[in-house]
PAGUMAR-26909 format. One line per field, with one value per residue (C-alpha): residue in three letters; x, y, z; residue number from 1. Coordinates in Angstrom, 3 decimals. Each point is the difference from the previous one (the first is absolute). Layout:
! PAGUMAR-26909
rest <- c(ALA_...)
c1 <- c(X_...)
c2 <- c(Y_...)
c3 <- c(Z_...)
nr <- c(NUM_...)
This chain:
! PAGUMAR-26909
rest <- c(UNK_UNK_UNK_UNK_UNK_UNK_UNK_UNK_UNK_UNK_UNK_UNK_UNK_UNK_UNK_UNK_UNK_UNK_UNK_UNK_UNK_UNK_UNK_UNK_UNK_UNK_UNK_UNK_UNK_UNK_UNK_UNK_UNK_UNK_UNK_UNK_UNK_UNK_UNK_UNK_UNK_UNK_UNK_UNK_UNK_UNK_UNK_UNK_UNK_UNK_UNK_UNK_UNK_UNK_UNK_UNK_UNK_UNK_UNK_UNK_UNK_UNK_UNK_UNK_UNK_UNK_UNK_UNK_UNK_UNK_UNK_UNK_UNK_UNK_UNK_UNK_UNK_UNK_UNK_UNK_UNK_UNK_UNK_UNK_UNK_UNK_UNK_UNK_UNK_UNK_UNK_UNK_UNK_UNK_UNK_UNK_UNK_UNK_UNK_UNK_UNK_UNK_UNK_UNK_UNK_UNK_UNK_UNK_UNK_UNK_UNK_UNK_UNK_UNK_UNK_UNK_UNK_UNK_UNK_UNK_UNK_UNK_UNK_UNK_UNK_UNK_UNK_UNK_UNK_UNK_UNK_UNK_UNK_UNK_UNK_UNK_UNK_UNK_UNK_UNK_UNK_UNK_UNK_UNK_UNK_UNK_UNK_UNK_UNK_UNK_UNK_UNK_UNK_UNK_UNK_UNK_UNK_UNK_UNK_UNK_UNK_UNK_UNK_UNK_UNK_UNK_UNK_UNK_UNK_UNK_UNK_UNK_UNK_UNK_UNK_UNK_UNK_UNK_UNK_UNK_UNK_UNK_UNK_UNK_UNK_UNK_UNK_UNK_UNK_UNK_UNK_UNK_UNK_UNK_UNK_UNK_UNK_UNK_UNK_UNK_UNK_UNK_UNK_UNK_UNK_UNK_UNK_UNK_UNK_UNK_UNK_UNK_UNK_UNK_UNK_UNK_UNK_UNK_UNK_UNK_UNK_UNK_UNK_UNK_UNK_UNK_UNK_UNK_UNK_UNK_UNK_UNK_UNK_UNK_UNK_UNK_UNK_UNK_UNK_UNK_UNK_UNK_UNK_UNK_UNK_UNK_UNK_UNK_UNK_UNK_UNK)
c1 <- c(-20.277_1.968_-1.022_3.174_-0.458_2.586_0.857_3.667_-0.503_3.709_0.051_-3.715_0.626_3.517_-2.134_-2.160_2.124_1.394_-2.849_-0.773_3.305_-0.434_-3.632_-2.052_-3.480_-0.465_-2.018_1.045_-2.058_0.921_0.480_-2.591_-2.831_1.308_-1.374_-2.863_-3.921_-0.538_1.693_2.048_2.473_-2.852_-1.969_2.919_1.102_-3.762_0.350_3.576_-1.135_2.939_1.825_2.473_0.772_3.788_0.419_3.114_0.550_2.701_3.259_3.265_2.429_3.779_1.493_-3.541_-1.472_-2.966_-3.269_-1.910_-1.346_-3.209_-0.671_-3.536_-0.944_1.176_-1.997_-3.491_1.501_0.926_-3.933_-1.149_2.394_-1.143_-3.470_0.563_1.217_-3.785_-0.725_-1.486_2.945_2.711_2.287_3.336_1.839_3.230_0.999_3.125_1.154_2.808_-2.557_1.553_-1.447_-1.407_-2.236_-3.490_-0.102_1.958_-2.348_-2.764_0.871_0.357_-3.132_-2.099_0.252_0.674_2.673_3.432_3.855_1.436_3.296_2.406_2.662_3.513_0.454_0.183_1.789_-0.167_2.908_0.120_-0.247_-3.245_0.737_3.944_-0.211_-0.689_3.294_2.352_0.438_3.763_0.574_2.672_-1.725_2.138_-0.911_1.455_-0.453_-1.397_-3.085_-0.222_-0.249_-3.034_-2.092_1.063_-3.244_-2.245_-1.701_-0.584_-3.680_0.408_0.893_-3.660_-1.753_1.001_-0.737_-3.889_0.262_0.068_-2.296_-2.335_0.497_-0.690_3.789_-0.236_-2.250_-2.996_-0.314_4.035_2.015_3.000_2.790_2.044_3.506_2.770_2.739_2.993_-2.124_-1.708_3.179_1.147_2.784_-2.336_-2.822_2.027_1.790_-3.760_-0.628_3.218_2.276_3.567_-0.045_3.216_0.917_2.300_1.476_0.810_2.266_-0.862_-3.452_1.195_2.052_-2.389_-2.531_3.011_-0.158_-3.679_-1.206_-3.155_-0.319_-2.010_-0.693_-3.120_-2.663_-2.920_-1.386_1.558_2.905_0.901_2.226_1.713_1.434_-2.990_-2.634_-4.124_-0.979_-1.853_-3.181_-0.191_-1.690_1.998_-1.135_-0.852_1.119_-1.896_-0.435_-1.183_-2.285_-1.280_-0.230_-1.742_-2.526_-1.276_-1.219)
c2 <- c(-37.144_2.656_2.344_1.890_2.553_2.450_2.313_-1.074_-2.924_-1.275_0.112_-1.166_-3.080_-0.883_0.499_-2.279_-2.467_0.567_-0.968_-3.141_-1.701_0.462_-1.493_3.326_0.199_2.876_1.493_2.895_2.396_2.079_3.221_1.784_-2.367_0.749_3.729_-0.437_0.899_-3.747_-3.022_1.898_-0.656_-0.043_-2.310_-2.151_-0.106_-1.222_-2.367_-1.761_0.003_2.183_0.769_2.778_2.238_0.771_2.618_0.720_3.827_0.971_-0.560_1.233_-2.269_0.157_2.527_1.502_2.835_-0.299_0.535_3.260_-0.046_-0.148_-1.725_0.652_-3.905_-0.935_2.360_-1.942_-3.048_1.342_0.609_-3.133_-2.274_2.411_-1.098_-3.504_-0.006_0.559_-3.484_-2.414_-1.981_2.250_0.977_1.761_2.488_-0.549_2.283_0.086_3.755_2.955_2.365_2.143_0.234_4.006_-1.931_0.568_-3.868_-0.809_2.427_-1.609_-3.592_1.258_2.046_-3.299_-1.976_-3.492_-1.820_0.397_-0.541_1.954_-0.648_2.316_-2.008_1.928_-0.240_-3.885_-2.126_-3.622_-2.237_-1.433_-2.208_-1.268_-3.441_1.143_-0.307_-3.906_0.008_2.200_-2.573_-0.480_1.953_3.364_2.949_2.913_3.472_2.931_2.919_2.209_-2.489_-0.919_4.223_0.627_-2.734_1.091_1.751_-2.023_-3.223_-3.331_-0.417_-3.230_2.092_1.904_-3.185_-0.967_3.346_-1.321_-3.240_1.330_2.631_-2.638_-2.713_2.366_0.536_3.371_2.601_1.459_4.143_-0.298_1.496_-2.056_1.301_-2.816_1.787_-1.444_-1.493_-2.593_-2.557_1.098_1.140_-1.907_-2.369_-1.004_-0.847_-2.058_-1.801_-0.680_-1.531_-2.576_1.998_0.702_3.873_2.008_3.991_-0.471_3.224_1.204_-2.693_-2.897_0.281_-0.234_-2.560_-2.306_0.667_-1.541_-3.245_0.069_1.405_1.319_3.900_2.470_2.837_3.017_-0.225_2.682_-0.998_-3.293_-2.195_-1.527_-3.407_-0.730_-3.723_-1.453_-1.283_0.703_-3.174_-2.924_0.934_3.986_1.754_3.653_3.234_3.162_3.253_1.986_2.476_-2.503_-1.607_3.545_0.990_-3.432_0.413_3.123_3.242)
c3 <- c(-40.574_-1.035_-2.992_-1.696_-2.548_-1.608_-2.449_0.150_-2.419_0.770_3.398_0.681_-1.894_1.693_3.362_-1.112_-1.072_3.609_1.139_-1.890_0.852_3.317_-0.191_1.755_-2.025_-1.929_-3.148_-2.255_-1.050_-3.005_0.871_-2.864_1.084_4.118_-0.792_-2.409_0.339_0.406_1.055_1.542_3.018_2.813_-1.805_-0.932_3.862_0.631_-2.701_1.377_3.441_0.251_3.605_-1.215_-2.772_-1.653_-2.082_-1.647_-1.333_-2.507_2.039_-1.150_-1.827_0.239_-2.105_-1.079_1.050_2.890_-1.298_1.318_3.865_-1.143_-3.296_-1.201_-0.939_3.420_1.832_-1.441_0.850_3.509_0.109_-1.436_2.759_3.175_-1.045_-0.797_3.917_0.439_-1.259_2.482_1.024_-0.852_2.939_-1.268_-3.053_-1.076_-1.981_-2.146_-0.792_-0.473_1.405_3.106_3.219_-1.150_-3.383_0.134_-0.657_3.184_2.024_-1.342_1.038_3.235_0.158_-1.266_3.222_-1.925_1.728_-2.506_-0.619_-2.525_-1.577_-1.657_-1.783_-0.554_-4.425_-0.700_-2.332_-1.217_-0.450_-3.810_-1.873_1.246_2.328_0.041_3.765_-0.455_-2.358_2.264_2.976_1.033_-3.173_0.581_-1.296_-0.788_0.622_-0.614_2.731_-2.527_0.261_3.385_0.538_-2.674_2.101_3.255_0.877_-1.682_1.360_-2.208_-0.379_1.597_3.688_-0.970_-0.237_3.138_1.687_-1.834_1.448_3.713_-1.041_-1.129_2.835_2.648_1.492_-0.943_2.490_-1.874_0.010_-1.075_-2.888_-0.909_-1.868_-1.744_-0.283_-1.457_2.753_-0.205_-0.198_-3.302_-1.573_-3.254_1.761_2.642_-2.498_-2.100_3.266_1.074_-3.780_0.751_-2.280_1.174_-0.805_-0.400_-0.593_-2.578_-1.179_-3.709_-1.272_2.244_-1.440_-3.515_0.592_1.766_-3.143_-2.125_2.877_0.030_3.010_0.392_0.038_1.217_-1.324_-0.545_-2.512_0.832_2.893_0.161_1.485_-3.022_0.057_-3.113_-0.082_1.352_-2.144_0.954_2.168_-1.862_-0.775_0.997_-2.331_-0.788_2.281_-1.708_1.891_2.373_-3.161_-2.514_2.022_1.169_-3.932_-0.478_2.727_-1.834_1.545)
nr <- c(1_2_3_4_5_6_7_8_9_10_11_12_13_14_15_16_17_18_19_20_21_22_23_24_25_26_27_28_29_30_31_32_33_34_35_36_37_38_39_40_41_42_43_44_45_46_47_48_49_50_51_52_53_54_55_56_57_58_59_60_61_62_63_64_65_66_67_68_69_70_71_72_73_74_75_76_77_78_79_80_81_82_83_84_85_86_87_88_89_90_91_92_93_94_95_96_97_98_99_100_101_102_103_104_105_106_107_108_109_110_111_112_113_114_115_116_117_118_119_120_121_122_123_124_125_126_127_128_129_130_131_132_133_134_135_136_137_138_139_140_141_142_143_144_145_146_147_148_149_150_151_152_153_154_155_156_157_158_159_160_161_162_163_164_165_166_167_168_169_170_171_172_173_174_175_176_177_178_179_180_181_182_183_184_185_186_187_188_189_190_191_192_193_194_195_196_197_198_199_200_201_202_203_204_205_206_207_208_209_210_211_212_213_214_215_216_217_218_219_220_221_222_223_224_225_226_227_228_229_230_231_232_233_234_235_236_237_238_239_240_241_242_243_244_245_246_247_248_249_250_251)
């Protein structure tokens, strides 16, 4: 059993949802009850029988700027997961994180002697509207260069949940920091190929004029890859941003 907790409420949840379509057991744990007096995270890990702890940090999003090395809330939640790893039954850390190798946080994972894998995702972005990959197959996709440069160093968060799916089924060594950098294969045309889609750089006119035909086309909203000409799939319920979910979640 895995227990996942977060202070990213986006990203936590689309890890988790990761995690339930591909059938690997898991509980969340809010992450305000993870770091509190009682019930907290250690007692919650005894409670789940749980055999590793995820914890996802602020992470930067596409076109936002990163949070700070060492964000206050995370550093109690840091604490709380190292001693959740003290739980009988527990045996690894994942940790999710922008934190460089010099953090205090990073040094202290180290330092703790629990076994750990610790990902740091390049800035991420999600394809829109929600279930558009389902819609896309063998449909062209136009995209104008301006677009397939503002993603080209950030990953989809679907290449971070699979960097979490190794992490998680053992394929990746314990004691290692993983740095999920954009490549080829997370760039926009290669993401949208992989969805079915028929994608295309169409340049300044050719764009316009495929709008008039009905093409789909891409194009930047925030930290999203934004299709316009392809409705949300059947029964996908609308995604808030990174920054209204964050203003949601509270302080």
């Amino acid at each position: 059993m895995l227990l996942i907790t977060g202070e990213d409420p986006v990203l936590t949840e689309q890890v988790c949802d990761g995690l339930s379509q591909r059938g690997i057991a898991h509980s969340r744990v809010d992450a305000a009850h993870a770091t509190a007096e009682r019930g907290n995270l250690f007692q919650a890990a005894l409670d789940a029988r749980a055999t590793a702890i995820a914890v996802i940090e602020p992470v930067p999003w596409r076109g936002a700027a990163p949070p700070s090395p060492s964000p206050a809330p995370s550093a109690g939640l840091l604490a709380a997961a190292l001693s959740a790893t003290r739980a009988p039954g527990v045996t690894s850390l994942l940790v999710v994180t922008s934190r460089p190798d010099s953090d205090e946080g990073i040094r202290r994972i180290r330092r703790d002697g629990a076994p750990y894998i610790v990902l740091r995702p390049a800035p991420l972005f999600r394809v829109l509207p929600p279930g558009a990959a389902r819609a896309l197959r063998d449909r062209r996709v136009l995209i104008p260069p301006e677009v397939a440069e503002a993603f080209k160093d950030a990953i989809p968060v679907e290449a971070l949940l699979a960097a979490v799916l190794r992490a998680v089924s053992g394929e990746t060594p314990q004691g290692t920091i993983v740095d999920v950098a954009a490549s080829p294969e997370t760039s926009v045309l290669e993401v949208l190929a992989r969805a079915g889609a028929r994608p295309e750089l169409a340049r300044g006119l050719r764009s316009r004029i495929g709008r008039w035909f009905g093409h789909a086309i891409a194009r930047v909203d925030g930290a999203d890859l934004r299709i316009d000409g392809v409705a949300a799939g059947a029964g996908e319920a609308a995604q808030r941003t990174p920054a209204e979910a964050m203003a949601a979640a509270g302080p």
